[in-house]
Each structure stands twice: as structure tokens, then as C-alpha cells.
C-alpha positions as CSV (number, residue, x, y, z in Angstrom):
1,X,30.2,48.8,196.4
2,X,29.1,49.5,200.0
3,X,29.3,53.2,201.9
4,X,30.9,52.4,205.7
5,X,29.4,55.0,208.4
6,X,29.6,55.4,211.9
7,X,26.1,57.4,212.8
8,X,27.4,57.8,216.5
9,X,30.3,61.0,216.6
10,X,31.5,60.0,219.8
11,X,32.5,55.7,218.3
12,X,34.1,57.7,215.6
13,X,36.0,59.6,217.8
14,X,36.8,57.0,219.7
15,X,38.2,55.2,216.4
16,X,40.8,57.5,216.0
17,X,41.8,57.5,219.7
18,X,42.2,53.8,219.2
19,X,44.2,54.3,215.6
20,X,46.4,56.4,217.2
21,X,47.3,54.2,219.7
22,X,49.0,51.8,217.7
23,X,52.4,51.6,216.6
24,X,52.0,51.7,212.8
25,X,49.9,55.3,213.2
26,X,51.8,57.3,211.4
27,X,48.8,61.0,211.6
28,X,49.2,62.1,215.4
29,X,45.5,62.2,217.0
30,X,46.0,66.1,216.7
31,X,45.4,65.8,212.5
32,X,42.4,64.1,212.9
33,X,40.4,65.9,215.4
34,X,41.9,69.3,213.9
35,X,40.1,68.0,210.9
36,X,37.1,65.7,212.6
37,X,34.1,68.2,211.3
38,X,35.8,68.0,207.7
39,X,35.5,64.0,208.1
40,X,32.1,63.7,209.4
41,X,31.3,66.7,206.5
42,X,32.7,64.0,203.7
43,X,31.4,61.3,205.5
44,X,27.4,62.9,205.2
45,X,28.3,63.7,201.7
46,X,29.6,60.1,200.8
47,X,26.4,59.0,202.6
48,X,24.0,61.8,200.8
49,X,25.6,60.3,197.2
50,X,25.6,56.5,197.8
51,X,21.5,57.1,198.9
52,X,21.7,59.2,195.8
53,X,22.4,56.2,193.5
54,X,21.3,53.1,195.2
55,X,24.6,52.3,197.1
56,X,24.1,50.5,200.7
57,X,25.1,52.3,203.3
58,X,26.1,50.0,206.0
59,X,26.6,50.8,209.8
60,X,30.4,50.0,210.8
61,X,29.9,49.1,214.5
62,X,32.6,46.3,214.5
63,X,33.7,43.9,212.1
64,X,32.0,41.0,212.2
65,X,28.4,43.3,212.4
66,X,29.9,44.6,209.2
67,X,30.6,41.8,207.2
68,X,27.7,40.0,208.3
69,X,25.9,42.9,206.7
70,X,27.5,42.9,204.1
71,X,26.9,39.3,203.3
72,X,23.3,39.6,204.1
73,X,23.1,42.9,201.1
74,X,25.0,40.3,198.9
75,X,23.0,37.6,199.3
76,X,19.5,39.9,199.2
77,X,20.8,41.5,195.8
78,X,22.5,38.7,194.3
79,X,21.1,35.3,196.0
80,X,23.1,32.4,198.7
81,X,24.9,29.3,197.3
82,X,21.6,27.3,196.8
83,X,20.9,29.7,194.0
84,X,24.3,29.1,191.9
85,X,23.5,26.6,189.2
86,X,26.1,23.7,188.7
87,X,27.9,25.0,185.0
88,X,26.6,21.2,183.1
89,X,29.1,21.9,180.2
């Protein structure tokens, strides 16, 4: 399990200017920054509770920065390919 945070309030914004934007949006950008201190609020607490219990908190500033981190906490935790033993039965 992984926690997804944007540190920066401004790229968050911005996320939801560019959600909005698309065609399959179906919140107008009104909902969300009505409710944007409410989101960052959840977002700290989400944060506060993954710390809490051991739960990487990963920085979502694009996808491919993401994943990469993602894969990197995987392979830290769990180990790469080299480590998988071949099943001899």
C-alpha cells in the first residue's frame, strides 16, 4: 500500500483545473475548490496515518516519477528479479 501526495498546493490545484478540463469530468471545478481545504485536510491526515503505521508516502509529481518510486520502495522492501529463486520442484 502506498499514500499519493502532492506537497505543492498550487500542482494540486492545478490538477483539478486540468481534470476538469476533460470531457469525462463529470464534478465542475466549482466542487472541488469549494471543497480544496477539506482535500488538502484529508490529504494531511491520510499522510499523518500512513507515517503513523509505516506506509510510504510517495510524492505524485507525474507518473512515470511515481511509479519509478514506487518500484524503487518495492524493490527496497521486497528485493529485484535477481533475488527470486527458480521454484526447482
Amino acid at each position: 500500500m502506498f499514500i499519493l501526495t502532492l506537497q505543492d498546493e498550487e500542482v494540486h490545484k492545478g490538477r483539478f483545473y486540468s481534470r476538469c478540463r476533460q470531457m469525462w469530468a463529470r464534478r465542475p471545478l466549482k466542487r472541488y475548490m469549494n471543497s480544496f481545504g477539506a482535500i488538502r485536510r484529508t490529504l494531511k491526515y491520510f499522510e499523518s496515518q500512513a507515517n503513523k503505521h509505516h506506509i510510504p508516502v510517495i510524492e505524485n509529481i507525474d507518473v512515470t516519477t511515481t511509479i519509478d518510486s514506487i518500484i524503487e520502495n518495492i524493490t527496497k522492501t521486497y528485493g529485484s528479479e535477481e533475488d527470486v529463486k527458480e521454484d526447482k520442484s
